[in-house]
N, C-alpha and C positions, 0 to 999 in steps of 0.2 A: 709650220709656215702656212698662210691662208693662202697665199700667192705664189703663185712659181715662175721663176722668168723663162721665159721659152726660147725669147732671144733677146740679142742688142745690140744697136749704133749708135756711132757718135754723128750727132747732125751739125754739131758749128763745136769750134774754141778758141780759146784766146788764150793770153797770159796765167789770165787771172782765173778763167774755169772754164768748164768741160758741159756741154750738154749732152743726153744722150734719149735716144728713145728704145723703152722694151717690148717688147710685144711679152704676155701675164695672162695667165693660167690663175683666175680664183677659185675656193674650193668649192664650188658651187657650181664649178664648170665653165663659168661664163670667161669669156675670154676679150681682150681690152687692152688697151696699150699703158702706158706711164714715161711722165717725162720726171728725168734725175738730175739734177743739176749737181757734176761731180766738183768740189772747193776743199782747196787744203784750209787745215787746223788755222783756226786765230787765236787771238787772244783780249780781254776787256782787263782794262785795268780800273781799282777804287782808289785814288791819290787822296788820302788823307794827313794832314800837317794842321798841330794845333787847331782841330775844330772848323777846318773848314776842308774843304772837297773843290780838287780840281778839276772842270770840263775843257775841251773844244766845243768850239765850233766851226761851221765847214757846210759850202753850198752841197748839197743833198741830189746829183743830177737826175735820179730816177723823179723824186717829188717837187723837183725843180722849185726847192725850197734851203735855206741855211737851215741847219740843224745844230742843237744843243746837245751832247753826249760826253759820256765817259771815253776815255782815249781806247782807243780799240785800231786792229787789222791784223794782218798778215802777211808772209813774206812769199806767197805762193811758192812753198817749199815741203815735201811730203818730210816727215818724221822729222820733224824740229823739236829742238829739246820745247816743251810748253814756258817754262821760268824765264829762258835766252831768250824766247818771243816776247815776252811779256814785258821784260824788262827794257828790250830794244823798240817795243813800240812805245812803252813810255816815255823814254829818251827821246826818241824822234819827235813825237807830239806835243812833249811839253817841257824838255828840256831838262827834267830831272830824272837820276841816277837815285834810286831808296836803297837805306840801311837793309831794311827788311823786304819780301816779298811774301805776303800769306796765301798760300794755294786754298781756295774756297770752295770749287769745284768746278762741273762740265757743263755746258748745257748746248743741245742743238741747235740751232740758231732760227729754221724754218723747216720740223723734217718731214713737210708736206710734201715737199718737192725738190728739198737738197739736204745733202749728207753734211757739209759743214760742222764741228765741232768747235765750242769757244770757249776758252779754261778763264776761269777768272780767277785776277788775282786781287789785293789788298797790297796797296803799297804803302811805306809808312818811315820815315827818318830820311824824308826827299831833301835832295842837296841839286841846287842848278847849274847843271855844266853847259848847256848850252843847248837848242834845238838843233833838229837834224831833217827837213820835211826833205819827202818825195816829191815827185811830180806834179802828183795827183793833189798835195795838200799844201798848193800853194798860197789859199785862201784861207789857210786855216788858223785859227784865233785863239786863243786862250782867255777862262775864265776863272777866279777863286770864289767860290759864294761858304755863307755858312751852310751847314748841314739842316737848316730848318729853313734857310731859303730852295737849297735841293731838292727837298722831300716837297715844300710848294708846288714848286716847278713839275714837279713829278702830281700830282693833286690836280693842278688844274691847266694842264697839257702844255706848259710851255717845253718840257720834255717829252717827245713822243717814239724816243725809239726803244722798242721791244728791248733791246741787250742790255741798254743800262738801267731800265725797269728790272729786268732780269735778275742782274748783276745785282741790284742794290736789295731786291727782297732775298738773296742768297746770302748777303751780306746779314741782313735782319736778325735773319734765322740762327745764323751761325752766332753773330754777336749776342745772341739770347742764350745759346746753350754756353757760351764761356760766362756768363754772367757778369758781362762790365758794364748792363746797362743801357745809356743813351750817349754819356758824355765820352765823345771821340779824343777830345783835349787833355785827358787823361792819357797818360801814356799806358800802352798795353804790351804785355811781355809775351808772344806768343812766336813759336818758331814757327817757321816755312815748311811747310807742305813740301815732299816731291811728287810730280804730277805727274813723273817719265810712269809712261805702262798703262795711262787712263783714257 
């Protein structure tokens, strides 16, 4: 470890997360503080059905912007199964309940300055029961584009948030090593991942 924490307070929190400042010990001696922004585990979901990919979208209030993304969030809840998250933020956001969930992996979300964790999954055999929004997402919209309108959007910044960039080159990777190609509207036979323990 180059860093040593020497100490730590919480300076503000809310609901939703935790701030904290430490006073650091690096190996070179020099001493220096660090702010942590503590967030429980989320989740991104890829809603795929017959060749096309479904987003939200949702005014954005830090960039005081609507934004285009993959369904994603959280239940501010420590040790939540990742699938039960995944699968309940889908349903909230977009209404649909999938056959299948494919566990694809983890990635940090910002861990310059916060711990957050965000499992992604692949959703796939979506059936619509009905949305479920929160508070927070009362402005929020649904989109179905095809997959070469997405990857556009992705190209030439009409989508600009990091997770579902993320999410969608994870996805890449992954659909490369099973070897199905490009074409999503093929049906794929693939079990679900458990993500309990990652």
């Amino acid at each position: 470890m180059s860093i040593k924490t020497l100490s730590s307070r919480e300076v503000y929190r809310n609901p939703w997360l935790r701030l904290r400042e430490d006073k650091i010990e690096r190996s070179n001696g020099a001493l220096g503080i660090y702010g942590v922004v503590d967030k429980d585990d989320c989740a991104i979901i890829i809603p795929i059905e017959g060749g096309r990919i479904y987003l939200v979208e949702q005014f954005r209030y830090t960039i005081q912007q609507r934004s285009l993304e993959l369904p994603q969030g959280g239940w501010e809840t420590a040790d939540v199964n990742p699938e039960e998250l995944a699968r309940g933020e889908l349903r909230e956001e977009t209404g649909f309940d999938a056959a299948s969930m494919t566990y694809l992996g983890m990635m940090y979300i910002a861990y310059g300055f916060a711990n957050q964790k965000q499992y992604v999954y692949l959703a796939r055999g979506l059936k619509h029961v009905g949305t479920d929004f929160d508070a927070e997402e009362h402005d929020l919209t649904q989109h179905s584009v095809t997959i070469a309108e997405f990857e556009q959007m992705l190209l030439d910044g009409t989508i600009r948030d990091c997770c579902t960039l993320g999410a969608w080159g994870l996805y890449k990777v992954w659909q490369q090593k099973q070897g199905t190609g490009v074409n999503e509207a093929q049906s794929l036979a693939v079990p679900a991942v458990n993500a309990s323990g990652s």
